[in-house]
Structure formats: structure tokens, C-alpha cells
C-alpha positions in Angstrom: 9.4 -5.1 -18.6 5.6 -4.8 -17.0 4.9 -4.2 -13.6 7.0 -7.1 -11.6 5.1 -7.0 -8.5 2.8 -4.5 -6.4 2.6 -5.2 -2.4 -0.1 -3.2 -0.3 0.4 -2.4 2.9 -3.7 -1.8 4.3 -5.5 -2.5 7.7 -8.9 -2.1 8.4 -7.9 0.2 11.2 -5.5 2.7 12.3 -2.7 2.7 14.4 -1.2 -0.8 13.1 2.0 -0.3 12.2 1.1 -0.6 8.3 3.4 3.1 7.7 6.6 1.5 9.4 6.1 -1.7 7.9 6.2 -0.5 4.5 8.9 2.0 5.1 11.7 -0.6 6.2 9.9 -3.3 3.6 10.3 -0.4 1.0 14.1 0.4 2.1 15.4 -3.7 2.8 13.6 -5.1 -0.8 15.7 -1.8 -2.3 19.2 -2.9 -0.7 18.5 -6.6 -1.8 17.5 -6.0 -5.1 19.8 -3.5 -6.9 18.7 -3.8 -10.0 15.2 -3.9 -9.5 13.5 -0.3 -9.4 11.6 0.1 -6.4 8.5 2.4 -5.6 7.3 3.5 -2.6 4.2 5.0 -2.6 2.3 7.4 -0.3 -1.2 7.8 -0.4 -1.5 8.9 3.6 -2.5 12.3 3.7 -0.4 12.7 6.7 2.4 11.8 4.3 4.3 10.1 6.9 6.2 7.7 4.7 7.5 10.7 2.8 8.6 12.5 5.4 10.4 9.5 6.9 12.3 9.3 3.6 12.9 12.9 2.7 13.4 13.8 6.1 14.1 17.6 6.5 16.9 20.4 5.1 18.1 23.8 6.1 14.8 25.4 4.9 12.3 22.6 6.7 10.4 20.1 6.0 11.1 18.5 2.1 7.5 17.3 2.1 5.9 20.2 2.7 8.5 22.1 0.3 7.6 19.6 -2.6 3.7 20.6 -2.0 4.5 24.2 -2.3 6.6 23.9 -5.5 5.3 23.9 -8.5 6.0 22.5 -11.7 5.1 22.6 -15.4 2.5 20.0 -17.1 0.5 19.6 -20.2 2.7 22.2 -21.8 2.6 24.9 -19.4 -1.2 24.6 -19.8 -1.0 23.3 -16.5 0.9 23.4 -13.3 0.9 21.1 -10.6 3.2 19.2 -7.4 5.2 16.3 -8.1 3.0 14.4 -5.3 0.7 11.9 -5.7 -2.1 14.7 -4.7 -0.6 16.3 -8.2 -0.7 13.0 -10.1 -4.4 12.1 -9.2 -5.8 15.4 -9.8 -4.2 15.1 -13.4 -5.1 11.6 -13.6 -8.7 12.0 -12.6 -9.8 14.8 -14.4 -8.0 15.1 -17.3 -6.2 11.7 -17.8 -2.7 11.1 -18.2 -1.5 13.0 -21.3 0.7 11.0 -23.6 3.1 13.5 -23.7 3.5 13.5 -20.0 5.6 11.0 -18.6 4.7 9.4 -15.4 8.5 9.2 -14.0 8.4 13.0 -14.1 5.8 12.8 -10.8 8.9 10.2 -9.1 11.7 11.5 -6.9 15.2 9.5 -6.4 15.1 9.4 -2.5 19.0 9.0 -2.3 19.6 12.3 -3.8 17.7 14.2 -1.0 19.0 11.2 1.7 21.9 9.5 0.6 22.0 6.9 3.6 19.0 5.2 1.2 19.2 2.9 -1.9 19.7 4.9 -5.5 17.4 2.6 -6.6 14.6 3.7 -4.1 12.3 6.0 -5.5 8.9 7.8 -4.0 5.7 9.1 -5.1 5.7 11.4 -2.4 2.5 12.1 0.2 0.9 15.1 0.2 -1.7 16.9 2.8 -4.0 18.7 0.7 -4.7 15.2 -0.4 -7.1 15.1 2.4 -9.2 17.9 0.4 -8.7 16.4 -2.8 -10.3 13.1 -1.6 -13.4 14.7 -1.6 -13.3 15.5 -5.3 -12.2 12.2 -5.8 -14.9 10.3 -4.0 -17.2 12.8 -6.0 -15.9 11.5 -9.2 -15.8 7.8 -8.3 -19.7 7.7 -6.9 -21.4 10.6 -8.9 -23.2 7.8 -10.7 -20.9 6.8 -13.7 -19.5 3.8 -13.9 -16.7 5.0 -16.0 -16.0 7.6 -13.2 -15.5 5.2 -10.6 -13.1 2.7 -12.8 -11.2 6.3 -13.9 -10.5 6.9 -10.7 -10.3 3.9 -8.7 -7.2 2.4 -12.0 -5.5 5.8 -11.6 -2.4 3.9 -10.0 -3.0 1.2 -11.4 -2.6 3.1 -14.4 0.9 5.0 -13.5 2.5 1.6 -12.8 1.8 -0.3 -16.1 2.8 3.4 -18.0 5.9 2.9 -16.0 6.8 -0.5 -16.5 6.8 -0.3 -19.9 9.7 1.2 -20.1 12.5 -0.4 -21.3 15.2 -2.1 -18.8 12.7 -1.1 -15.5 12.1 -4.2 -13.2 9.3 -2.4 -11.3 8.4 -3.4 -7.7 6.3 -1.0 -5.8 5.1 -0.7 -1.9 2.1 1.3 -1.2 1.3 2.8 1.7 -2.7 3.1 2.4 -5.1 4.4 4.6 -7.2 2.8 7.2 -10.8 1.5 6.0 -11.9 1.2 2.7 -12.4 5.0 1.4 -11.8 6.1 -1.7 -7.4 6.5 -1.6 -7.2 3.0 -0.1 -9.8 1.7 -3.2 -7.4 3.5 -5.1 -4.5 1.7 -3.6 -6.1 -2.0 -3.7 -6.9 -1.7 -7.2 -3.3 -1.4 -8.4 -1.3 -4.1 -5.8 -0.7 -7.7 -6.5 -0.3 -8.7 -3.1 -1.6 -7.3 0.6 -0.2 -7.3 3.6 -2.2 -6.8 6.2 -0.8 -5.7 10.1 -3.1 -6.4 12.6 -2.8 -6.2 16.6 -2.7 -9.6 18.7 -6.0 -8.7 19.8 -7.3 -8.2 17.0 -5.4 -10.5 14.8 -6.3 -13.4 17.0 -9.6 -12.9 17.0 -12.3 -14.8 14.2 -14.0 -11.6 13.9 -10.9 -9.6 13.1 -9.9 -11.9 10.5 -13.6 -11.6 9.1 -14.1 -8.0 9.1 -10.3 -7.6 7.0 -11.7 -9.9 4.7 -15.3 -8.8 4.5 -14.3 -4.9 3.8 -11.5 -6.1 1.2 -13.7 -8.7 -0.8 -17.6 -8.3 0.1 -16.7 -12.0 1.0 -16.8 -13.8 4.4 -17.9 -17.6 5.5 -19.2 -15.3 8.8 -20.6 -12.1 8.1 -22.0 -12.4 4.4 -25.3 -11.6 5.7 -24.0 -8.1 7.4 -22.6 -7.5 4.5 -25.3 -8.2 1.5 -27.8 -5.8 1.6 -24.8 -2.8 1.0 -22.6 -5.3 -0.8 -23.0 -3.1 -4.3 -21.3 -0.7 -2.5 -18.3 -2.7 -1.8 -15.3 -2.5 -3.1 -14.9 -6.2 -3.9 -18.8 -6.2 -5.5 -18.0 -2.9 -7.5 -14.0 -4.6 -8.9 -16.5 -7.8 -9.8 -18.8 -5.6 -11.8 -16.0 -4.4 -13.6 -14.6 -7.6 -14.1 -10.9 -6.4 -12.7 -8.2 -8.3 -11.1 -8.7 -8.1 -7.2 -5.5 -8.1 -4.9 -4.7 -11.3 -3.2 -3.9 -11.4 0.3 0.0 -12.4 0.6 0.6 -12.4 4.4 -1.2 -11.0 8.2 1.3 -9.9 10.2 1.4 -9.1 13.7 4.0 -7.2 15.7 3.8 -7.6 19.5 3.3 -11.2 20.2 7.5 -12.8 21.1 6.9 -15.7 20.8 5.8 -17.7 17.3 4.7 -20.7 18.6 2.1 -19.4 20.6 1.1 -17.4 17.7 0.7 -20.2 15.5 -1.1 -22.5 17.4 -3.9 -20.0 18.2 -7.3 -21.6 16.0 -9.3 -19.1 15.7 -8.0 -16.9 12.5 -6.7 -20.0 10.8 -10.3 -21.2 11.0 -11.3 -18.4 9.6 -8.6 -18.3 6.9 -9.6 -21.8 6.1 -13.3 -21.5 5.5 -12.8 -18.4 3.4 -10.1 -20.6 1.2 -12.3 -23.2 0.6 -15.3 -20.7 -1.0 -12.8 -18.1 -2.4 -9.0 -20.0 -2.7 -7.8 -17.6 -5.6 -8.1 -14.0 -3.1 -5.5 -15.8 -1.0 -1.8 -16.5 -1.7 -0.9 -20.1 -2.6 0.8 -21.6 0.9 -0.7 -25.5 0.1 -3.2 -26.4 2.2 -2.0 -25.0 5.8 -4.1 -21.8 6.3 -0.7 -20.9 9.4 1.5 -20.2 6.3 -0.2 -16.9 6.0 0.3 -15.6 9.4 3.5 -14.3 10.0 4.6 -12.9 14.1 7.2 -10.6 13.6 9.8 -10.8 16.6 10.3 -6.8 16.3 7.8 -4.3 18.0 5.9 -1.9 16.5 7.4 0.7 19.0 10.7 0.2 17.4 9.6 0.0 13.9 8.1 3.6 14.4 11.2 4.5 16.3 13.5 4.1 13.4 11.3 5.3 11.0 10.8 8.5 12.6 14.7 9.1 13.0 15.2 8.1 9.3 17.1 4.7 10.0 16.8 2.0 7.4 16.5 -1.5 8.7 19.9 -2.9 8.1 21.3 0.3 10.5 19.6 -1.3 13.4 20.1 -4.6 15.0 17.1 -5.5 16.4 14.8 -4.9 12.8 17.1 -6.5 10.4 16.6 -10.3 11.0 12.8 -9.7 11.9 11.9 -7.7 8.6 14.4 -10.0 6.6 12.4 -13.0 7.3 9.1 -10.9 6.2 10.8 -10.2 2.7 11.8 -14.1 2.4 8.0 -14.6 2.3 7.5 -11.8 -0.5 
């Protein structure tokens, strides 16, 4: 079975929740869907969604034990880190050898922390990807255009090799970077759906809406003229060239406001939102014609999302996430 379904979690800053969201998104879609195989997916260099999984043993940190090991690829020709810092450097240089089979690169979070789902598995993070980005932005901008679509379908590519195995319902959740360098392009490229966490202040703004939507799509009803002169530069432009599928955003989410009515009636993002479906309606989900349906105000904080996170809780251990983050995945 292909690919089911591919949610990004990406903001155009950092510092907005967007690790903690997919984390307990991640860990709740897992305990819901049993028989769906779920992915999560770190390409943070601080590898903080890994290590909220894999947590620590007797000998340290799993994370940074996973890094040091190494393991056998391409016949011994090779050797490399089952983390995704292992995977791209394969996949970018070399390619994925058909004799090499991408589930090798996965780890079963349950058998290292059995309080998650066995059907929870992780590409784990890695810190040297920080270093490695380098090479990889290299590759994607060093003036061939195959480079840059080798690179930036790297993921893209892992998941479809993936779900085509037999009896797999794939759903993966990817954890991105901040901004729009060369991991998170990575990222976009292979997810169906975004979700994007933004701050009240921020979210509630026209401009943050704009800016989100500008640095995703090269597209905005307000700042297309900031944007044109650099636009072939753009992720959105460079996807269009390419004639690739672009992710759609599925839902804005916002943390710290209490109270949902007041965070509906607010104008200004929905104005926003509404222009930019008029010019562009297929990079949005489909919520009719009510541009409110794709803001969602969570009634948890992003204080206590970190909190359990960090102490390696899943959602439906603690009271106060479970109905909150349940009524995200309904939208999903």
C-alpha cells in the first residue's frame, strides 16, 4: 500500500512548539491507529524528537549512542548510522541502492521505550546533521538542477520505497526546522499536509500569516512584490519548475490563546487566508468556503506540551493534553 499520508510539522520561526506538537501528534495517531504504521521523523539537528522517544539507558543518551554506532551498507562497501544524517548522506551522493532496504535506517521506538506504541517507529535525529547540511545545500544549489531535485526528493523518496511494501499503511510526521533551509525543503517536499504552530502574536497578525505563506509557496495576495525579484530562489518557484506536487497547508495552530471564541473571531489571518484561497485554493486544505476552519486554538499550553515531552510522557498519560491534542487529530 503507497504512502497513506505525510503531515509536516514547520514554522517560519523557532521556538513554536512545532517539536512537541509532533511528538504527542506522532505518539496519539500511533495508539489510535494500530494497524497503521506510523513514522516519526527527525530532521532537527538538535534531534530533540529522538531523544524524547529514545530517552536515555544505563550507558547515556540512545541518540547520541545510535550516532556513534555504526552499521554495514552497500555490502560492507560502506558504513554508516541508522539516522537520518546516515540515510541522506547515502541518499544524496550515491542514491539508494536497490539492494538496501530503507526499513533498515527505521528503529521500533517500543523496543527501546515500551510505554510507546509497537507500531511507532523513528528515523532518528542526528547532530552532525548540522555539518552535513552544508554538503547538502552544496549539492542542491551547485548549479544542477538534477542536484537540487536529488536532494530536495531524498524523503520523499524513502517513503514511497517504504510504502511499497506489502501490508504497510504508512503515515508519517516529520519534524522540521525553522525557515526554509535546505532540511526543511527536504521535509516539505515529501508531506502531504502542514501544520503550521504559530504564537498569538504572531498568528494573529496579517503579516504572520503572509510571511508563512510567502516562504512556503513564493505566493502571497500581500507581499508578492517582496518576494519577486528572489522568487527563483524559492522553494515554491524551484517545486514549480520541477513540476512536483507542493504540500498543502492542513491546519495553523496556536497554543496559548484559552479561549476559542476569541480566537476565531479575530479578522485579520482569515483575511488573509481568504485572499490567498481565492488566487491559489488547491495549496490549502478543502474546509468549504469558511477560511476559520483552518485555524485551530489548542486549549493546552506549549509549556506543558514541552513538559511532557521532555519527561517522555505520551499524551494519553496526562490529563490536561489528551482532549486538546485529540481534537487536533479529529481534524487530520
Amino acid at each position: 500500500m503507497p504512502l497513506e499520508s505525510c503531515y509536516g510539522v514547520w514554522s517560519a520561526r523557532a521556538g513554536s512548539g512545532k517539536t512537541a506538537l509532533c511528538f504527542h501528534l506522532a505518539c496519539l495517531y500511533a495508539r489510535r491507529h494500530p494497524d497503521a504504521t506510523v513514522l516519526a521523523i527527525d530532521l532537527s539537528p538538535q534531534a530533540d524528537l529522538s531523544r524524547a522517544l529514545l530517552g536515555h539507558d544505563e550507558r547515556g543518551d540512545i541518540v547520541l549512542q545510535l550516532v556513534a554506532s555504526q552499521r554495514e551498507c552497500l555490502e560492507g562497501e560502506q558504513r554508516l548510522p541508522k539516522t537520518v544524517a546516515g540515510y541522506l548522506d547515502l541518499a544524496t551522493s550515491l542514491g539508494l541502492p536497490q539492494t538496501t532496504d530503507p526499513r533498515s535506517f527505521l528503529l521500533n521506538v517500543s523496543k527501546l521505550q515500551p510505554q510507546f506504541p509497537p507500531n511507532l517507529y523513528l528515523l532518528c535525529g542526528d547532530p552532525s546533521l548540522a555539518v552535513l547540511q552544508h554538503e547538502t545545500h552544496r549539492l542542491a544549489v551547485g548549479g544542477s538542477l538534477s542536484g537540487w531535485r536529488t536532494t530536495t526528493l531524498a524523503l520523499r523518496e524513502l517513503l514511497s520505497k517504504i510504502g511499497e511494501r506489502k501490508g504497510i499503511r504508512l503515515v508519517a510526521f516529520v519534524d522540521m526546522p525553522p525557515g526554509m533551509g535546505v532540511l526543511a525543503e527536504i521535509g516539505l517536499a515529501a508531506c502531504h499536509r502542514l501544520l503550521v504552530p504559530m504564537s498569538s502574536r504572531e498568528l494573529f497578525q496579517q503579516r504572520g500569516v503572509d510571511v508563512s505563506l510567502s516562504l512556503l509557496f513564493c505566493k502571497s495576495p500581500h507581499l508578492n512584490d517582496v518576494f519577486y525579484y528572489h522568487r527563483h530562489h524559492t522553494f515554491g518557484y524551484k517545486m514549480a519548475e520541477h513540476g512536483l506536487r507542493l504540500p498543502r497547508i492542513h491546519l495553523f495552530l496556536q497554543h496559548e490563546c484559552h479561549d476559542v471564541a476569541v480566537c476565531a473571531s479575530t479578522d485579520a489571518p482569515v483575511s488573509a487566508l481568504s485572499a490567498f484561497r481565492r488566487e491559489y485554493p488547491a495549496l490549502l486544505a478543502e474546509t468549504g468556503d469558511d477560511a476559520k476552519e483552518l485555524f485551530h486554538a489548542s486549549a493546552s499550553n506549549q509549556a506543558l506540551l514541552w513538559r511532557a515531552m521532555a519527561n517522555h510522557q505520551p499524551p494519553w498519560k496526562c490529563a490536561d493534553l489528551g482532549d486538546a491534542l485529540g481534537a487536533i487529530l479529529d481534524k487530520l
